[in-house]
C-alpha positions as a LaTeX table, in Angstrom:
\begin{tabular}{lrrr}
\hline
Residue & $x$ (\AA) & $y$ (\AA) & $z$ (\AA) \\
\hline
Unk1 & $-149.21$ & 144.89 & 109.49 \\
Unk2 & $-149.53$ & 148.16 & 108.58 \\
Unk3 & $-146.73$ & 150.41 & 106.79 \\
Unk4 & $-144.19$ & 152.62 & 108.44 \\
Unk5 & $-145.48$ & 155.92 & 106.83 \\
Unk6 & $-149.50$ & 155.08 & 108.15 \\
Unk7 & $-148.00$ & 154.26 & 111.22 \\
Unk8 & $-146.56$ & 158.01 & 111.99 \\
Unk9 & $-148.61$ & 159.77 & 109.71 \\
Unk10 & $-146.50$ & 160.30 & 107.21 \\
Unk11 & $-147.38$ & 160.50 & 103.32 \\
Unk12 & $-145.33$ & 159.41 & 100.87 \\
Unk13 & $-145.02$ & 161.11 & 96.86 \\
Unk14 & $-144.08$ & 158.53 & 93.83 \\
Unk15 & $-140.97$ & 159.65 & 92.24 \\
Unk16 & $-142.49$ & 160.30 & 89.32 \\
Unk17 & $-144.79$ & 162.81 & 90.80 \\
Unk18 & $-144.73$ & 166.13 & 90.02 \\
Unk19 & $-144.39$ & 168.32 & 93.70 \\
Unk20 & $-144.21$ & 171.65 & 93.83 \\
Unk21 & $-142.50$ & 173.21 & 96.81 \\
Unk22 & $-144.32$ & 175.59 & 99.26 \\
Unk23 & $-143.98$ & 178.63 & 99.52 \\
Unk24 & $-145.11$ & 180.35 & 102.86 \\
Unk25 & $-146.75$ & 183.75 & 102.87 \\
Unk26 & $-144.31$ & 186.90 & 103.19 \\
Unk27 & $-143.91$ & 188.40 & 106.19 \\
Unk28 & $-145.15$ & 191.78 & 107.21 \\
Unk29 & $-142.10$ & 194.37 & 106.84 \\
Unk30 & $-143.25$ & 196.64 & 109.70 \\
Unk31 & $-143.65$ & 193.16 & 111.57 \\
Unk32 & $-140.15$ & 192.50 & 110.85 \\
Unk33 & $-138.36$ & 195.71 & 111.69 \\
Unk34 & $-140.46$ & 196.39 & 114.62 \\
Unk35 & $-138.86$ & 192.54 & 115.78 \\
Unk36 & $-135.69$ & 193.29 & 114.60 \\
Unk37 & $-135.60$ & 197.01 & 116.88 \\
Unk38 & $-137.17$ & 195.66 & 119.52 \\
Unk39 & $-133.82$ & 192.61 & 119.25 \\
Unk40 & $-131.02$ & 195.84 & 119.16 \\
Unk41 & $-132.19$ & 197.53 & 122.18 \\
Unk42 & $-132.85$ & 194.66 & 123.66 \\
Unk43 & $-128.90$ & 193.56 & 122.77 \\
Unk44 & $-128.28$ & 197.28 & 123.90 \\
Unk45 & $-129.26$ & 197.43 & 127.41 \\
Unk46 & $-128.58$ & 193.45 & 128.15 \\
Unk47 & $-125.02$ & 194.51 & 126.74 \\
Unk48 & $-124.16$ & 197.74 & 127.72 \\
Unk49 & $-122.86$ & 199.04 & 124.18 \\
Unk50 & $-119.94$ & 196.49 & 124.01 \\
Unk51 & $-118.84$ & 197.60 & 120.83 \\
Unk52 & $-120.05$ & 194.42 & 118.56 \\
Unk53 & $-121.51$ & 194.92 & 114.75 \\
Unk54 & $-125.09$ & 194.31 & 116.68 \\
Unk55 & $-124.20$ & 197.58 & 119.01 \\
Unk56 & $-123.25$ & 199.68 & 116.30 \\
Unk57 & $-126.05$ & 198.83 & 114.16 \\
Unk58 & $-128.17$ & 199.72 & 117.03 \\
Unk59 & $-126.28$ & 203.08 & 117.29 \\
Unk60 & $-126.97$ & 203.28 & 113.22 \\
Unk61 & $-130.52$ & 202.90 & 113.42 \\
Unk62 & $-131.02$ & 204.94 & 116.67 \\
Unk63 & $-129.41$ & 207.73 & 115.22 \\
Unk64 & $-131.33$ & 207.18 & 111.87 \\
Unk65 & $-134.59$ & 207.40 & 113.62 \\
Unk66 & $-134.18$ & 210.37 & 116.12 \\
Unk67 & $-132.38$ & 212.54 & 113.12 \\
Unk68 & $-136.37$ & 214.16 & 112.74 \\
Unk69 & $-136.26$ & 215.55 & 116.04 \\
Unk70 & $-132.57$ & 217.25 & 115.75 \\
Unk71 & $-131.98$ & 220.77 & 114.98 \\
Unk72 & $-130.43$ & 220.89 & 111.41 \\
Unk73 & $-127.04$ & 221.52 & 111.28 \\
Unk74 & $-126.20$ & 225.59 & 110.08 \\
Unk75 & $-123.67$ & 226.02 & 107.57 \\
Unk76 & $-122.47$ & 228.68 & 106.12 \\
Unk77 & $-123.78$ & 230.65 & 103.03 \\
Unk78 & $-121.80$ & 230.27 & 99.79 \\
Unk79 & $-120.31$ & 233.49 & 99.18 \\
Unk80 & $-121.16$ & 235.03 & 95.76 \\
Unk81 & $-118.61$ & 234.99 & 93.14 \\
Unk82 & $-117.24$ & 238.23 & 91.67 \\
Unk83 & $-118.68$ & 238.11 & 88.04 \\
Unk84 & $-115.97$ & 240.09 & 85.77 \\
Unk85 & $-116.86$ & 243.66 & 84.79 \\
Unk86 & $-118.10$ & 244.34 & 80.96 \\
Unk87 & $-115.68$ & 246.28 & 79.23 \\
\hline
\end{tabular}
């Protein structure tokens, strides 16, 4: 009769031997913010803005990303200082 591990194709290590643990490839970062925008508005319009953490990160990153195309906010000019007069 053949053991339970050949039977579903399992493989067993000795406890004595040394096993190093995996470690998977990293993912792509533009992968994983292009999922992770494409999750918010998806949250955004399925939601309608209901005012959860998700929503306002959404609103975070939106207004993160279309801050290029605004017009820069004016302020005004420092005024100059009056430097004292030499006696």
């Amino acid at each position: 009769m053949a053991a339970h591990a050949e039977l579903d194709g399992t493989k067993t290590t000795p406890h004595n031997a040394v096993s190093l643990p995996r470690v998977s490839e990293p993912a792509d970062e533009n992968d994983v913010m292009r999922e992770q925008l494409e999750y918010l508005i998806g949250h955004a319009i399925e939601q309608s803005s209901c005012g959860c953490s998700t929503c306002q990160r959404y609103l975070r990153v939106r207004s993160a990303l279309l801050e290029i195309f605004s017009e820069p906010e004016t302020q005004p000019a420092p005024r100059p200082t009056a430097l004292p007069m030499a006696a």
